[in-house]
Each structure stands twice: as structure tokens, then as C-alpha cells.
C-alpha positions in Angstrom: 27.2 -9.1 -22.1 29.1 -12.2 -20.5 28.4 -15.6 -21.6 26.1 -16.9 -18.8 22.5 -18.3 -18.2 20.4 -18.5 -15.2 17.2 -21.0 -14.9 14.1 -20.0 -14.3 13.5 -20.8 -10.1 16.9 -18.9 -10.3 15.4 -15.5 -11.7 12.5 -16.0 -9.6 14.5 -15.9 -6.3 16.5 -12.8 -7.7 13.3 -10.8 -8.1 11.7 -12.1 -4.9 15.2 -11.6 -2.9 15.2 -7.8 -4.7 11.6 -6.7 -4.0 12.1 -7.2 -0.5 15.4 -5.7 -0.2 15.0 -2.3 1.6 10.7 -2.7 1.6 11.4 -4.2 4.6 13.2 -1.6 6.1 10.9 1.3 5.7 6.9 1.5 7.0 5.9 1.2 3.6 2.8 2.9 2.2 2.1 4.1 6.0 0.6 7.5 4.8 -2.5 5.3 4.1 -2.4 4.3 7.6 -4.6 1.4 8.4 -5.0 0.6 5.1 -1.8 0.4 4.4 -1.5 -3.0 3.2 -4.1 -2.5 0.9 -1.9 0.3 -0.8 0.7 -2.3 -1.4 -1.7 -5.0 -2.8 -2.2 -1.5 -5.6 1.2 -0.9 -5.9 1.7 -4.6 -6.5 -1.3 -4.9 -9.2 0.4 -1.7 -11.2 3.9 -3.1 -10.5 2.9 -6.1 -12.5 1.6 -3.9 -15.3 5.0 -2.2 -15.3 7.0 -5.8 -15.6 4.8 -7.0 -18.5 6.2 -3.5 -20.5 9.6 -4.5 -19.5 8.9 -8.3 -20.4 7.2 -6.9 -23.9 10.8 -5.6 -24.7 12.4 -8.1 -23.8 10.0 -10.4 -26.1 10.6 -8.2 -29.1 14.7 -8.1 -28.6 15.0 -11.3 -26.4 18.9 -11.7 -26.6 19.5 -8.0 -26.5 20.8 -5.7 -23.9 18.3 -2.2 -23.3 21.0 -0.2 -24.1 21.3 -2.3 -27.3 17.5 -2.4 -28.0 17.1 1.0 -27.3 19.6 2.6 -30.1 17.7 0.0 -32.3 14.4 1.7 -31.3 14.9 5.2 -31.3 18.5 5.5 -33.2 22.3 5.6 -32.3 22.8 8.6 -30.6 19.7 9.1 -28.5 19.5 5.4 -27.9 23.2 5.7 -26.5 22.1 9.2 -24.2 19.0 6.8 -23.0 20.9 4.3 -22.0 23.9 5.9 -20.1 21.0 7.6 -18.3 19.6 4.2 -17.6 22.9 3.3 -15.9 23.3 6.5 -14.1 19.9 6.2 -12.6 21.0 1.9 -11.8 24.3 3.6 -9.9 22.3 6.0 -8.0 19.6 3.6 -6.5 22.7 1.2 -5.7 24.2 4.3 -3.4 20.7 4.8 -2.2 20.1 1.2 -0.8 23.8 1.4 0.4 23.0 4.2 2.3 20.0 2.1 3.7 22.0 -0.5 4.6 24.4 2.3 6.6 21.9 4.0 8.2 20.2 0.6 9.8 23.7 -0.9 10.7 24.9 2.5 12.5 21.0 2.8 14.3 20.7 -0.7 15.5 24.4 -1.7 16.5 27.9 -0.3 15.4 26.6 3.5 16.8 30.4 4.5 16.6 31.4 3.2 13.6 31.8 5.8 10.8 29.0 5.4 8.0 32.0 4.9 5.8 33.6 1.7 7.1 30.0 0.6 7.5 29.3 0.9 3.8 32.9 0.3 2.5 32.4 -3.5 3.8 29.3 -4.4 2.3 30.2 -2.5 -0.9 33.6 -4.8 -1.4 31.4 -7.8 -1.0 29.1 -6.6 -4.1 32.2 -5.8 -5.9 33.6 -9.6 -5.9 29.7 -11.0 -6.2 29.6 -8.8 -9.6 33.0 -9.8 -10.5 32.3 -13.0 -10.1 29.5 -13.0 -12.5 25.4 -13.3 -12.5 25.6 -17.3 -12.4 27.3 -16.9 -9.0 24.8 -14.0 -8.5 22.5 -16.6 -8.6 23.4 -19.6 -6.8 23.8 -17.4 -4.1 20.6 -16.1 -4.2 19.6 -19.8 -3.7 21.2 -20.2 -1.2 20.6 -16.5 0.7 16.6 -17.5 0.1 16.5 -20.6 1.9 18.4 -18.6 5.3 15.8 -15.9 5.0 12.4 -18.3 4.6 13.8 -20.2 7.9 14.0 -16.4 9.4 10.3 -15.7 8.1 8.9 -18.2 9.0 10.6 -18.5 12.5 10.0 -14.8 13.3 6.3 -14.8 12.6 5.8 -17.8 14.6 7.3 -16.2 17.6 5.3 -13.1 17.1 2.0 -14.9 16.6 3.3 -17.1 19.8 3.6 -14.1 22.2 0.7 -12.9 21.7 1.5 -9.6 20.5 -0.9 -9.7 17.7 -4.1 -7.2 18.0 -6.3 -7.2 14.5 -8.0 -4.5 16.1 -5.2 -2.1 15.3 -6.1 -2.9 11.3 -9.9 -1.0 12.1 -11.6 1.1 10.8 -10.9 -0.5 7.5 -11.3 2.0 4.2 -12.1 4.8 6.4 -11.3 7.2 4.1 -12.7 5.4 1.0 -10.0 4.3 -1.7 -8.7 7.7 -3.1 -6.0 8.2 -0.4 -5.2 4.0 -0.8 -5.0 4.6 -4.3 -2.6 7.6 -4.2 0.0 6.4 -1.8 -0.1 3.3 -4.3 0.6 5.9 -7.8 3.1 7.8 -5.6 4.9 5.2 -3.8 4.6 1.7 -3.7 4.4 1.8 -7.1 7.7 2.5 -7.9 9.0 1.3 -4.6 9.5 -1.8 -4.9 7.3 -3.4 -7.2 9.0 -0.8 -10.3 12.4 -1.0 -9.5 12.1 -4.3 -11.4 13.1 -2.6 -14.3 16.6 -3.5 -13.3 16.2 -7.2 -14.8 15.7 -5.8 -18.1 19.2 -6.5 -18.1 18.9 -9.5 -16.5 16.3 -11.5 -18.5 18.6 -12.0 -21.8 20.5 -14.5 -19.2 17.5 -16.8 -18.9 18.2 -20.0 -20.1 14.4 -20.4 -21.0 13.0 -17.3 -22.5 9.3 -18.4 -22.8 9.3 -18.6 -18.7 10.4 -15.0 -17.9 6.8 -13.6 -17.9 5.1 -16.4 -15.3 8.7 -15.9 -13.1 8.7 -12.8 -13.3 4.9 -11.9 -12.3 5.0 -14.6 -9.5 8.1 -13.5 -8.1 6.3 -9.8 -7.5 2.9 -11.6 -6.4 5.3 -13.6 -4.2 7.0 -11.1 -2.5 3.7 -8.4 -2.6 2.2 -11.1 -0.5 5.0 -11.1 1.8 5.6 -6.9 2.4 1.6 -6.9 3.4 1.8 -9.9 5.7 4.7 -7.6 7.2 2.6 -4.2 7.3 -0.1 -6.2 8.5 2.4 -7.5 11.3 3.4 -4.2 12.1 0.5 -2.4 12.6 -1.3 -5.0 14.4 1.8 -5.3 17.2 2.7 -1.3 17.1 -0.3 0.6 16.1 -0.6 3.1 13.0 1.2 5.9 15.2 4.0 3.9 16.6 4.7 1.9 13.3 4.8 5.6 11.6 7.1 7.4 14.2 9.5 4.2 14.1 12.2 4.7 11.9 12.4 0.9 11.7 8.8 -0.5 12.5 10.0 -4.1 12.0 12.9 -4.2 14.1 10.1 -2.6 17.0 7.7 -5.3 16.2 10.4 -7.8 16.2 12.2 -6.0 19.6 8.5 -6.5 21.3 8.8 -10.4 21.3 9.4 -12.0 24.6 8.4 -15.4 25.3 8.5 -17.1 29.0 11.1 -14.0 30.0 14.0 -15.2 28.5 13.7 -15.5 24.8 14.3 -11.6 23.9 15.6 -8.6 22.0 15.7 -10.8 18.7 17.3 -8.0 16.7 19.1 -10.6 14.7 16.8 -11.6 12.5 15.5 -8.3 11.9 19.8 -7.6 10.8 20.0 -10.8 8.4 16.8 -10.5 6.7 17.9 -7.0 6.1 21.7 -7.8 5.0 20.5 -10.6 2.7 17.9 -8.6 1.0 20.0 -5.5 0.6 23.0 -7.1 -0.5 20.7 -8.6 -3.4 19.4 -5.4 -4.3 22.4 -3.7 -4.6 24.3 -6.3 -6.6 21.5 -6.4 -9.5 21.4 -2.6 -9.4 25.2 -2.4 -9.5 25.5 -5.2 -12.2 22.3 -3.8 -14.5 25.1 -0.5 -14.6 28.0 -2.3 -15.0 26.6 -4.6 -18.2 25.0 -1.3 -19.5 28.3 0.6 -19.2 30.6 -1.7 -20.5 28.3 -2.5 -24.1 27.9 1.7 -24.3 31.4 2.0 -24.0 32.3 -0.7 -25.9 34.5 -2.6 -23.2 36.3 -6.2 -23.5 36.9 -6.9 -20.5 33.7 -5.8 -18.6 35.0 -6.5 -15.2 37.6 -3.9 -15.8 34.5 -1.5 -15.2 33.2 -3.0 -11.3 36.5 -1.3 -9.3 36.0 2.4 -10.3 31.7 1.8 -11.3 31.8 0.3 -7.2 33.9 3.6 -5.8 31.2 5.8 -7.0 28.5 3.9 -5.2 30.6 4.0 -2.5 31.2 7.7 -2.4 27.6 8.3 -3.7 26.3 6.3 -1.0 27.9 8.8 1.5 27.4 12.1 -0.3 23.8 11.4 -1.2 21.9 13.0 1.8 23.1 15.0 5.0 20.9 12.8 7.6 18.4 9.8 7.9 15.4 12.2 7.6 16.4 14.2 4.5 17.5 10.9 2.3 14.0 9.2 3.6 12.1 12.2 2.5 14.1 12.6 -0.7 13.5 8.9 -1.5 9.3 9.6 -0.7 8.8 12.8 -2.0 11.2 13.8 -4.4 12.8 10.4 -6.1 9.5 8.9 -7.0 8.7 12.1 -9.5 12.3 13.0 -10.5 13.3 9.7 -11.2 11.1 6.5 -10.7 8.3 7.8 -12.8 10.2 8.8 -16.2 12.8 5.5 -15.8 10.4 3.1 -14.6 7.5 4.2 -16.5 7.6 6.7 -18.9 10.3 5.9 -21.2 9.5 1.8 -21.1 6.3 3.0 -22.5 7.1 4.9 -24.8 9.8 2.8 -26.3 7.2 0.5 -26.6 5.4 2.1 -28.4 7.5 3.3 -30.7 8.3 -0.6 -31.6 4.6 -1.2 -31.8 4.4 1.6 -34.5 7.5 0.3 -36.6 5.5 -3.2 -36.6 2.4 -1.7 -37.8 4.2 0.8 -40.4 6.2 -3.1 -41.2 3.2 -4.7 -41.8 1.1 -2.3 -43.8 4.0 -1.9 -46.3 
């Protein structure tokens, strides 16, 4: 664990900046079809559940490290097979959002250029962020957040400005009642994004004010909930439900769509930098939650030591990890949630939990 603090607007832009991330990429939640913003809003609500778990950890080992906490709560060895787990599953999601960030790049504009180079370039970038440390991590955040607000904000005005916009698309509203809202939420949105905020579990010891974590932390997800439906909402309303679900990339069609007074066009850019700045965020926590959790396993000095080799297997990952587009979408939809997302994200946060609740109680009554 290196000696560094972050303040608390600091943490809030690294969580906002992270839930976004790839959400943006992918027609979130579209199985629920019109309704699909509602199944976010769910996801969102049990997303914040998951963070007050995480944050309840935190409060009960507030300057520890989960892999330290956990071999406190459940004992050396298990605690130590727990968290090297924990950091195998933080390397894996950083190859998958790599591979995101590939795919979109090689789709939208560099068609010839070998997923590889693609990835290598953006994965040498995370590996001097991380070197540099999470106080760096952070002011660039700052910075990275102000660039894509201005792109926000500046691509919804020209979308409401061309007129593109048709609420009608958002009808019949709870067609289907909420059982098929509420399942896309407990099988997807869920877990992506809102639960891949278990990664600042090994982020929130750095807070320079510990009694602010919960209030950042739940306002950061609110934040950026609010956001991924005004973006659904967006979509569907310019595309339609069956357009925004056969686009591989419903935002860069809705944002493709603008024209305004024939000459202010095919505004792929901002769909590229919103993207790039919210990816490269994502990946850097998920690399740095495995390179903090590796090095106090392990036992390493010089934590940094770990980033060059820790950053090649993202890389190599990242390329390995699915033959096409189609399979590693439907592997991150269908299969990841229930392999991976639920037991990491949900599962074993509760139960260590609990476990610490029991020891209290046992405590207390002797």
C-alpha cells in the first residue's frame, strides 16, 4: 500500500469516471427494451446496496487493504487464496474493457490496424498512470471529468437541437409489467456497472477523510445511474428499440444521426473521447486494485516492480480472451455475470460480512 491520499470530490470523480467507462459503449439493459432505462434505475438502487457492503468493510478495517482484511476475517491461508482470486478476477475485467476499447477503435476508425497495436497503446498509457501512483490517478481524473462534462453537455444539446428526439419511441411504458425490468436489472445492470465498484475496496483506505466515503461513494453511482439512463433514454428515443439493439454501438448511431443546417456532421468524435476517457479510467483502477492486491499478498517492496509483467498479461489477456466481437459480448451478458460478477461482487462481500458481524456479537457476549 503506497503512502498516498486522495480527497473526497477526488474519489467521487474516480467512481463517476469508472461507472461510465464501457456502460457507454454497450446498449445497456436493452433486453428490457423500452423499459430499459428503468432496468438501470434497478440496477442502480441494488448497485448501491452492494457499495454500502463494500463501505461496511471498509468501516470495520478502515486503513486495511481486502486482501489484508480478508486473512483477518476468515484466516491466513484462505484469506490469502481469496484474495489472489480477488486480483485475478481485477486482471481479467482490465483485459475485458481493453478488449472494449480494441474492438470500438478497430469498428469506428483504424479498420486495418491489428487489435494488438490498438490495445498495446492504450495499455502503455495505464502502465505509466499506475506507475505513477493513485494521487496522479486522481488529478487526472479531474481533469479527464471536466473534458467529458463539456462533451455531455455539448452532444445532448446538438441532439435535442436537431430534432432527432421522438419520446414516442419510449411507449408502451411497463408493457410487460416489472418481472422482465427486474430480471435484466438481477442479471445485468446489476453487476455491470453499478457492481464493479467493488474495485475501490482498494481504493477507499486512500481517502484522506474516511467518514465521507459512504455519501461519495453513493452519489458518485446515483450520479452516473442518472447519466447511463439519460443516455438509454437518448438512444432509444433517436434509434428505436430495434435499431438501438441491432447496433453494436447505439450511441455512436445516435450521435452519427446529428446534422444540423447540412454542414455540422458525422460527430464521431465525441462518441471516441467520451469513450477513451472513460475506458482508460476503468482500466487503470481495475489494473491498480490488482497490482496493490498482488504486491501486499506477495509481500513486495517495491510495488511498481509488479505493473510491467501484471500490464503484459492484460495485454495478452485482452487479445486471447474471445475469438470475435459477438462471442466476448455474449460471454460478458450471459456467462460473466454468473461465473464471476455474482460470487466476487456479491457473494463473498456478504459473507465476509457476516462473518465479521458474528465475531462482533461472539466479542460482545463474552
Amino acid at each position: 500500500m503506497e503512502k498516498a491520499k486522495i480527497d473526497a470530490i477526488q474519489l467521487f470523480i474516480l467512481i463517476f469516471l469508472f461507472e461510465l467507462g464501457s456502460a457507454l459503449l454497450v446498449p445497456l439493459a436493452i433486453e428490457a427494451e423500452e423499459d430499459a432505462w428503468i432496468a438501470i434505475f434497478f440496477g442502480l438502487a441494488g448497485g448501491i446496496l452492494m457499495f454500502l457492503i463494500y463501505h461496511a468493510l471498509y468501516q470495520n478495517y478502515p486503513d486495511s487493504l481486502p486482501t489484508q482484511y480478508m486473512r483477518k476475517i476468515i484466516g491466513k491461508y484462505l484469506g490469502w487464496l481469496l484474495g489472489f482470486a480477488y486480483c485475478m478476477y481485477f486482471l481479467y475485467l482490465s483485459a475485458r474493457v481493453l478488449r472494449d476499447f480494441g474492438s470500438m477503435l478497430l469498428t469506428v476508425a483504424y479498420h486495418e490496424t491489428p487489435h494488438f497495436i490498438v490495445n498495446l497503446l492504450l495499455i502503455l498509457l495505464i502502465i505509466y498512470t499506475v506507475y505513477q501512483g493513485i494521487e496522479v490517478m486522481a488529478r487526472t481524473g479531474e481533469l479527464l471529468f471536466v473534458i467529458l462534462y463539456v462533451l455531455a453537455v455539448s452532444g445532448f444539446i446538438l441532439i435535442v437541437s436537431s430534432g432527432l428526439i421522438d419520446l414516442s419511441n419510449l411507449k408502451p411504458v411497463l408493457e410487460d409489467g416489472f418481472l422482465p425490468i427486474v430480471k435484466v436489472a438481477i442479471t445485468q445492470t446489476i453487476y455491470v456497472p453499478f457492481g464493479e465498484a467493488i474495485a475501490f475496496s482498494v481504493i477507499l483506505p486512500y481517502l484522506n477523510n474516511p467518514k465521507k466515503a459512504k455519501k461519495v461513494g453513493i452519489f458518485a453511482l446515483c450520479l452516473s445511474g442518472i447519466n447511463l439512463m439519460i443516455v438509454m433514454v437518448m438512444n432509444i428515443s433517436v434509434l428505436g428499440v430495434n435499431l438501438t439493439k441491432r447496433s453494436q454501438f447505439p450511441l455512436l448511431t445516435t450521435i452519427q444521426s446529428i446534422q444540423i443546417a447540412d454542414f455540422l456532421e458525422r460527430l464521431d468524435v465525441f462518441f471516441m473521447l467520451a469513450l477513451i476517457i472513460g475506458i482508460f479510467i476503468k482500466i487503470s483502477i481495475f489494473f491498480y486494485a490488482a497490482v496493490i492486491g498482488m504486491g501486499d499478498l506477495f509481500k513486495v517492496t517495491k510495488v511498481k516492480q509488479l505493473i510491467y509483467p501484471l500490464g503484459l498479461v492484460v495485454l495478452l489477456l485482452s487479445n486471447s480472451i474471445a475469438s470475435n466481437i459477438s462471442e466476448h459480448i455474449k460471454e460478458g451478458l450471459v456467462i460473466v455475470p454468473i461465473i464471476l460478477h455474482f460470487p466476487f461482487q456479491i457473494l463473498f462481500p456478504l459473507l465476509l460480512l457476516l462473518i465479521v458481524y458474528l465475531k462482533k456479537r461472539k466479542k460482545n457476549k463474552s
